[in-house]
Phi, psi and omega in degrees: 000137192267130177268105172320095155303099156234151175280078194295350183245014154320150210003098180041044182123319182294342184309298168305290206317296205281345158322303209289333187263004197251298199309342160304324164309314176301283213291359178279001185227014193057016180287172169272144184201182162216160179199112201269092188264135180255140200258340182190163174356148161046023172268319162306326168296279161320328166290301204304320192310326177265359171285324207269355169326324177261047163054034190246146169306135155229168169228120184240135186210142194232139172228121178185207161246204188322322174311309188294315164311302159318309176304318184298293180322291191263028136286335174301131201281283186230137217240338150336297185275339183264155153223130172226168201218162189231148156222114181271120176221031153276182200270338153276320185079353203311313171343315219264320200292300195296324168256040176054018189287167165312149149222057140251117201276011169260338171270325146310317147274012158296313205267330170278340165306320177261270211249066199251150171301180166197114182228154198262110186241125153325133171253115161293150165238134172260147152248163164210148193298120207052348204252150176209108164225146202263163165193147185283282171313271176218163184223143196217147170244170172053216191324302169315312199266337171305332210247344157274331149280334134333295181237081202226341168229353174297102178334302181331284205306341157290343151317311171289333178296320196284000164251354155088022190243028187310339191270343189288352185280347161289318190297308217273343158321296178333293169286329172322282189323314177315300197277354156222042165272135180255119198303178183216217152234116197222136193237116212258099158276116169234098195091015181052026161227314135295125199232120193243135176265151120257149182262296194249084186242176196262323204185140191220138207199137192265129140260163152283333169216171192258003168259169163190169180096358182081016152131032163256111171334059193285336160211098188296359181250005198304170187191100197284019180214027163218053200018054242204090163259133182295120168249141175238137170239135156227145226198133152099031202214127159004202214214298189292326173277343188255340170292328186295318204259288183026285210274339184283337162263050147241358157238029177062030189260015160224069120283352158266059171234148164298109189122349177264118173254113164237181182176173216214126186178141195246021145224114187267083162314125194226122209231111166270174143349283192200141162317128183203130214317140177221131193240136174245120174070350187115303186304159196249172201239288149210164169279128193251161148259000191214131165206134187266108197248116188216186196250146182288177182276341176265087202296169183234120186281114194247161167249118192252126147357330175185179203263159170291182180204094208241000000 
């Protein structure tokens, strides 16, 4: 039996509509199913955390964006027990963006329901003092996570959804954060042997996969299937440059720029400054100064539309 998760208020609203037209598909095909519409924050988290308490196989497909998925992924009891599945219909998508999904969400269940692959993908874990938390997509300190925390309460951005322009609510946060963020010093542990200093950097971000952010390419080599997380630092550079290479990360063209830092490893320890906004996936998590990022040792079994190509 297939379990549903949906975010009925995904991009502004569409989240119902677009259930209602699927769920007409299930029962024309007889599938078994159950189906969980979530009402508020952490409402996803919670349900999943008490259906896998019982130590039972489930198949679970979540339809929302980054947000939902995230709250599910660290509702799981064991990764073991699950096979899961996305039909994405938030306003960024990166999850979708980054594994390639359809993004029509009646061809996506079609296709995980009759023929769907099923590959095995890495869950990054962020720690912080006491604290564990996973993510699919990425974990970021500093700018990037100011600007997911932004728009996270931004009016704007319900506005754009409902024009279907929602990832544009990153960009233009985004150029906001730049002209009054102030650079720091952020220190990089990588692999428990290397350790690289920036004096004046903006931001440092693990990903798993390479977009976040409503589609910016931040590491175009990221790879959810080679237990890896891509680390990006940008550090040494203007104000005016960094506005300038902004819009080239969305097809991953600043990474030949001087000030752009990458590196490829499968644990990162992240040191600021100064306390700074820190993020999983686009949620926001607390302001930290130290934080650690690895791939979990349990990989998570999905049903995808089609195979990876890693």
């Amino acid at each position: 039996m297939y379990t549903f998760i949906i975010n009925p208020n995904a991009r502004s609203g569409l989240g119902l509509q677009i259930w209602k037209q699927l769920e007409q598909l299930l029962k024309q095909l007889n599938v078994e199913y159950e189906a969980f519409l979530t009402s508020h924050r952490k409402h996803a988290w919670l349900y999943t955390k008490q259906l896998t308490e019982d130590n039972a196989e489930h198949t679970i497909i979540v339809l929302g964006g980054d947000g939902t998925v995230n709250e599910v992924l660290n509702g799981i009891h064991d990764f073991r027990l699950i096979t899961f599945g996305y039909i994405p219909i938030g306003s960024s998508n990166d999850f979708a963006r980054g594994l390639a999904l359809p993004k029509d969400p009646m061809e996506t269940l079609k296709q995980i329901l009759t023929r769907p692959s099923i590959e095995e993908i890495d869950i990054g874990v962020l720690r912080y003092p006491g604290h564990e938390r996973r993510f699919a997509v990425s974990t970021g300190i500093g700018f990037d996570a100011a600007v997911c925390h932004e728009a996270m309460v931004s009016r704007i951005k319900v506005f754009l959804n409902r024009l279907g322009l929602g990832r544009l609510t990153y960009a233009g946060i985004a150029l906001h954060r730049i002209l009054f963020d102030s650079p720091l010093t952020i220190t990089l542990h990588l692999d428990q042997k290397d350790t690289i200093t920036f004096d004046r950097a903006y931001f440092a971000v693990a990903m798993n996969l390479p977009y976040e952010g409503g589609g910016f390419q931040f590491c175009p080599q990221a790879n959810c299937q080679d237990t890896c997380l891509d680390i990006l630092v940008i550090a040494n550079m203007s104000k005016l440059k960094i506005l300038a290479l902004l819009p080239t990360a969305f097809k991953g063209w600043h990474t030949r720029f001087k000030g752009v830092y990458t590196y490829r490893c499968h644990e990162a320890v992240i040191e600021t400054s100064r306390t700074l906004p820190v993020h999983t996936d686009g949620e926001p998590v607390f302001l930290q100064k130290q934080m650690q990022a690895s791939c979990s040792p349990t990989k998570l079994r999905m049903l995808l539309p089609h195979p990876l190509h890693s």
